[in-house]
C-alpha positions as CSV (number, residue, x, y, z in Angstrom):
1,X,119.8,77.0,165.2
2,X,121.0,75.9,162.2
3,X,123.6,73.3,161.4
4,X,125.8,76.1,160.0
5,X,125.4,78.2,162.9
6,X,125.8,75.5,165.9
7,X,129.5,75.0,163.9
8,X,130.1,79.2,164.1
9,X,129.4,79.1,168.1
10,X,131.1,75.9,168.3
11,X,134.3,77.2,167.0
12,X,134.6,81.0,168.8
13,X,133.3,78.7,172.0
14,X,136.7,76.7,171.8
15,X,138.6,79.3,170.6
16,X,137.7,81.6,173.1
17,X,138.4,78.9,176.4
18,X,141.8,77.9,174.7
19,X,143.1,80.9,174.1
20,X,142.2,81.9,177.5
21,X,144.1,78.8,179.2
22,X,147.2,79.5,176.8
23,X,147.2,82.9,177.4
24,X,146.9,82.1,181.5
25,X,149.6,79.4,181.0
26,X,152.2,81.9,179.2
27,X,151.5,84.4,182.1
28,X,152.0,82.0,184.8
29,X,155.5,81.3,183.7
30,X,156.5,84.7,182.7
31,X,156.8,83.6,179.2
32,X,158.9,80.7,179.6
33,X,157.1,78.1,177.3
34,X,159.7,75.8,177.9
35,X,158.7,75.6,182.0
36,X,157.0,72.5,182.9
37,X,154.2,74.6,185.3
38,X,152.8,75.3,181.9
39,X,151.4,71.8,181.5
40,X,148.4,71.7,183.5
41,X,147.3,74.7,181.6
42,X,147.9,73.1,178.1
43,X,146.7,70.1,178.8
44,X,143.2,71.4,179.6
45,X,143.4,73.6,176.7
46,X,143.9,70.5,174.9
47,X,140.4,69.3,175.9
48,X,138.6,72.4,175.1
49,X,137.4,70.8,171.5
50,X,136.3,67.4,172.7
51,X,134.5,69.3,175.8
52,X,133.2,71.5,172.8
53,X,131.6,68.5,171.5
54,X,130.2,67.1,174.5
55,X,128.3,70.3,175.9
56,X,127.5,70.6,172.2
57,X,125.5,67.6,171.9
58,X,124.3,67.3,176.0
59,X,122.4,70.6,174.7
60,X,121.1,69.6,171.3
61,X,121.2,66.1,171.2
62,X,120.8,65.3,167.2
63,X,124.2,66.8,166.8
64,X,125.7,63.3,168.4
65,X,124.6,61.9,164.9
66,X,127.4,63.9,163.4
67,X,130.0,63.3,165.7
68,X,132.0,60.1,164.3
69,X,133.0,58.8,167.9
70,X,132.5,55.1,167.0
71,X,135.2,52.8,166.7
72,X,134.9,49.8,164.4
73,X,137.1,47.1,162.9
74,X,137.7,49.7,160.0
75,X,140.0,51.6,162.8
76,X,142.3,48.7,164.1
77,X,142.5,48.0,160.2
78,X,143.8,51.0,159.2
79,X,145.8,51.9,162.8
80,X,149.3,51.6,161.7
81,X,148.9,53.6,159.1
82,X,148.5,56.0,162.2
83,X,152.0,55.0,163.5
84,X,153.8,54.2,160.5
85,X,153.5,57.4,159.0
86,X,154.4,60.2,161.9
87,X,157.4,57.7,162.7
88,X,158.8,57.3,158.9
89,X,158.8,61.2,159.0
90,X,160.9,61.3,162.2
91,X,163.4,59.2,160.6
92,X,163.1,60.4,156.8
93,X,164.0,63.9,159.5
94,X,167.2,61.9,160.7
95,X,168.3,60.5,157.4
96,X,168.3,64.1,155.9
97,X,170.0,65.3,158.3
98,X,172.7,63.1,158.5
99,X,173.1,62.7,154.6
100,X,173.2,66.0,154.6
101,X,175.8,66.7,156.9
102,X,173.8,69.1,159.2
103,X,173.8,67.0,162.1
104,X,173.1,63.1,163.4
105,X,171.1,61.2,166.3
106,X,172.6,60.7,169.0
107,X,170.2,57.8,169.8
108,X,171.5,55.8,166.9
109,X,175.1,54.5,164.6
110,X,173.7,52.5,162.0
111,X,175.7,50.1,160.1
112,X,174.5,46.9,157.5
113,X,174.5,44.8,159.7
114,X,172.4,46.3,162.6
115,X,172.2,49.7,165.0
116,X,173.7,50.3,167.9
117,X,171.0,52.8,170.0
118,X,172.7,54.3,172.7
119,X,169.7,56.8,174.0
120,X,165.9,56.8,174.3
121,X,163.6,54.9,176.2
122,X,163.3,51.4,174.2
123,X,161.0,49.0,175.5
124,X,163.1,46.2,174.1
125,X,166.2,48.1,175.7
126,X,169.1,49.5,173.6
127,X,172.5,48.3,173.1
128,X,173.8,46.5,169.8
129,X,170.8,45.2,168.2
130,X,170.6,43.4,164.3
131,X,167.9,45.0,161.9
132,X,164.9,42.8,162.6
133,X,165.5,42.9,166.0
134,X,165.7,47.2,166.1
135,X,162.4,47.4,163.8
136,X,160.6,45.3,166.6
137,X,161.7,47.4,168.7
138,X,160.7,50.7,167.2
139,X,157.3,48.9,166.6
140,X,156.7,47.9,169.7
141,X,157.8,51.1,171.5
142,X,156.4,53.7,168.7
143,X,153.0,51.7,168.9
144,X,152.8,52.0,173.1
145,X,154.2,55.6,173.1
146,X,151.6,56.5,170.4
147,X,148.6,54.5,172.3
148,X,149.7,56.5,175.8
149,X,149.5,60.1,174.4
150,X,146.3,59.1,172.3
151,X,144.6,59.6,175.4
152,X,145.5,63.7,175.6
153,X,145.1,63.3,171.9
154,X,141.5,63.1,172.3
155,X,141.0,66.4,173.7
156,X,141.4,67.7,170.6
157,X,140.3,65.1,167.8
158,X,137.1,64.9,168.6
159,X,136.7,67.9,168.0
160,X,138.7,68.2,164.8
161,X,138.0,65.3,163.0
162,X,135.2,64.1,164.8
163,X,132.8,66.7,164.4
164,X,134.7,70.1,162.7
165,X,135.4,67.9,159.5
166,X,132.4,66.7,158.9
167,X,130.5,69.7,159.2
168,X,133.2,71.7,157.1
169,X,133.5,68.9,153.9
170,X,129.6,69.5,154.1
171,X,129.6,73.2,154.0
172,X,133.1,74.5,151.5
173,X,133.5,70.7,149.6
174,X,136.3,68.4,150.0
175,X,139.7,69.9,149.8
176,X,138.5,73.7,150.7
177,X,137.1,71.9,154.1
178,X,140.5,70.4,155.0
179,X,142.3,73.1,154.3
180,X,139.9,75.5,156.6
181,X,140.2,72.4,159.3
182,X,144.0,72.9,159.1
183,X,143.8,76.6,159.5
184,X,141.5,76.6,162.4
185,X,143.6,73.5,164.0
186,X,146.8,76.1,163.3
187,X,145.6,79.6,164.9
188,X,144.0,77.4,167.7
189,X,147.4,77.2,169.0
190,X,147.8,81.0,168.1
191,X,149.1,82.4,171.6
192,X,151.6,79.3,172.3
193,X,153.3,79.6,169.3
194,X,153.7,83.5,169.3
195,X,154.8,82.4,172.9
196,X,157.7,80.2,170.7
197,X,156.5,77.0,171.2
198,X,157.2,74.5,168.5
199,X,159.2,77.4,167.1
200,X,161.2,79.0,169.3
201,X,164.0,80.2,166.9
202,X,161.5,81.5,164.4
203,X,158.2,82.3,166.0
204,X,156.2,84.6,163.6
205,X,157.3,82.5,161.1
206,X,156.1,79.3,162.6
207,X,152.9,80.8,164.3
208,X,152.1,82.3,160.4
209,X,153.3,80.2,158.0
210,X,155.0,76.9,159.1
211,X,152.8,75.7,161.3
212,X,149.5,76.1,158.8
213,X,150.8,74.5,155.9
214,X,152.2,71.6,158.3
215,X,148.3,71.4,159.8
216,X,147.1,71.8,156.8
217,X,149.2,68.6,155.3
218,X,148.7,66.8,158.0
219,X,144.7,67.6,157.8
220,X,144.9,65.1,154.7
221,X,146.4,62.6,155.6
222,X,144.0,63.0,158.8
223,X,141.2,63.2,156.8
224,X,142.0,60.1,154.8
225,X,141.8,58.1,158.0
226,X,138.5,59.7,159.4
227,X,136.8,59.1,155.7
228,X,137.8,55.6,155.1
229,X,137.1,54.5,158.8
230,X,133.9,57.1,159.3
231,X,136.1,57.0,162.7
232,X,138.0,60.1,164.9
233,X,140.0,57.2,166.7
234,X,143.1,56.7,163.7
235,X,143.6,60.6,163.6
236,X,143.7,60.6,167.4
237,X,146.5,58.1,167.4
238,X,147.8,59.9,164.7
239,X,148.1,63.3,166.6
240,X,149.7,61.2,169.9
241,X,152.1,59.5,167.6
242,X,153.6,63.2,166.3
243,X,153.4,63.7,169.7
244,X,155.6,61.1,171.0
245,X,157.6,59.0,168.9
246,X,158.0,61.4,166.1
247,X,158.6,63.9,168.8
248,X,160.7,61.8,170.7
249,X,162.9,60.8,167.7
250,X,163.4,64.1,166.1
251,X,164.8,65.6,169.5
252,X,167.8,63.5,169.4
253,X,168.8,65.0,166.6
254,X,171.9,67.0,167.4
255,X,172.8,70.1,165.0
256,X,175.2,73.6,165.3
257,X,172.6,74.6,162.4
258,X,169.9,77.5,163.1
259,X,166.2,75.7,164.3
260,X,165.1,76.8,161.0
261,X,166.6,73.6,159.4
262,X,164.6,71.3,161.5
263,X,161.5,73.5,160.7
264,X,162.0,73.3,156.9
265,X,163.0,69.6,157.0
266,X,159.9,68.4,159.0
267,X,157.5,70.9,157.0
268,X,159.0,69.3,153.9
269,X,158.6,66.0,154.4
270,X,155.0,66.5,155.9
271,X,153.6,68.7,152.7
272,X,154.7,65.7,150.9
273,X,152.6,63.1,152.9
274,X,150.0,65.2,152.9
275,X,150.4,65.7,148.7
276,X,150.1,62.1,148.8
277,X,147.1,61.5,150.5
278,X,145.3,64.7,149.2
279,X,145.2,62.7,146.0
280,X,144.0,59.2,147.3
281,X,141.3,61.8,148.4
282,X,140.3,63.4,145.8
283,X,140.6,59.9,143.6
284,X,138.1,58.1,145.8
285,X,136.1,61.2,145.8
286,X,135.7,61.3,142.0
287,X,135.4,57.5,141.8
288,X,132.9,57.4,144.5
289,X,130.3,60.3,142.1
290,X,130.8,58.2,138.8
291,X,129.7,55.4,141.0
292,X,126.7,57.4,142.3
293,X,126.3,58.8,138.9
294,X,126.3,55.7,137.4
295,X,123.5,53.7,139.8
């Protein structure tokens, strides 16, 4: 089978079992997304790309030389980038919000000369605490959060970026790869968000148009890390910090607005990350064919 052809049964493979655990999921709660005896479902649904992978290359065994499952010092260099990021979006969320007018945190009263965090769970505690002292602590606790859910994170990274990228970049080019990555990575999660998760205000919106440009933009950024560290590991952490810090941060936003607010702030603030890394991408790109050009 061709290279082409292992990525074609690769994807309808992982398609097919996730859809099948989301759509068992939804039915065992009746619908109710937001029930907690949903999570066993999702969270093997999670791991239906990385166990993609792994039956992938048990059964043809030069495919592991595409897989970029290595970590190196590349990938602790370029880690906070991996937490930085998803938790200056949470935040950029927040300051919008409240300069704005639409709503405030009600984890936070910041003043010059420090923040007084009243909610969330802060591994250097909460209370009144002086600038240096609350970006420690968002450090600190962003970086452990982020580390913990990297773990479910997996599941699906090394399947994304790991193997799918690679073998997509290859196939449509640079940018039209990505952006197939992020479409896939979007209707993946097809039948949760129809279900309203993520978007439970606005759900055909979110399941067809939010949540694949937000993929999408985030595929860049993703990329970015994977390409310069030849590494799935920084886009892992970067999927379990969105998933808990930024997650974490962004739900103690209180609002009387509609959800679509929160939708449009996030997806705004995310296109333009991902604007921002598509062009380091396509700059090193070029610079890297003059150089092959050139020798």
């Amino acid at each position: 089978m061709t290279k082409q052809g292992m990525v074609f049964v690769y994807c309808i493979g992982i398609f097919v079992a996730s859809w099948a655990l989301q759509l068992a999921g939804i039915y065992s709660v009746h619908g109710n997304v937001e029930n907690n005896a949903i999570t066993p479902w999702l969270v093997v649904a999670m791991m239906t790309p990385a166990l993609g992978v792994l039956l992938l290359t048990a059964l043809y065994k030069p495919a592991r030389q595409d897989v970029l499952w290595r970590a190196n010092w590349r990938t602790l260099a370029f880690a906070p980038y991996a937490v930085l990021i998803p938790t200056l979006v949470a935040f950029g969320e927040i300051a919008i919000f409240g300069w704005m007018g639409w709503g405030r945190s009600a984890w936070f009263q910041f003043s010059t000369a420090g923040v007084q965090v009243s909610g969330g769970r802060w591994l250097l505690g909460r209370g009144e605490q002086t600038w240096p002292t609350f970006i420690c602590n968002i450090v600190v606790t962003a970086t452990a959060y982020s580390l913990v859910a990297l773990i479910f994170a997996v599941g699906e990274e090394l399947g994304w970026r790991g193997y799918l990228q690679g073998r997509l970049i290859q196939r449509l080019g640079l940018s039209k790869g990505i952006i197939c990555l992020g479409l896939l990575w979007s209707f993946w999660h097809l039948p949760l968000l129809l279900a309203g998760y993520n978007y439970p205000q606005n759900r055909y919106l979110g399941a067809f148009i939010f949540s694949p440009i937000l993929l999408v933009a985030a595929s860049f950024f993703m990329a970015w890390l994977t390409l310069r560290t030849r590494s799935f590991w920084p886009a892992a952490l970067v999927h379990g910090a969105g998933d808990s810090i930024q997650g974490g941060l962004t739900s103690s936003i209180k609002t009387t607005l509609p959800g679509i607010y929160m939708y449009l702030t996030e997806l705004t603030l995310i296109v333009v990350v991902g604007v921002v890394f598509y062009m380091l991408l396509v700059r090193e790109d070029t610079l890297a064919s003059r150089v092959e050009i050139a020798s």
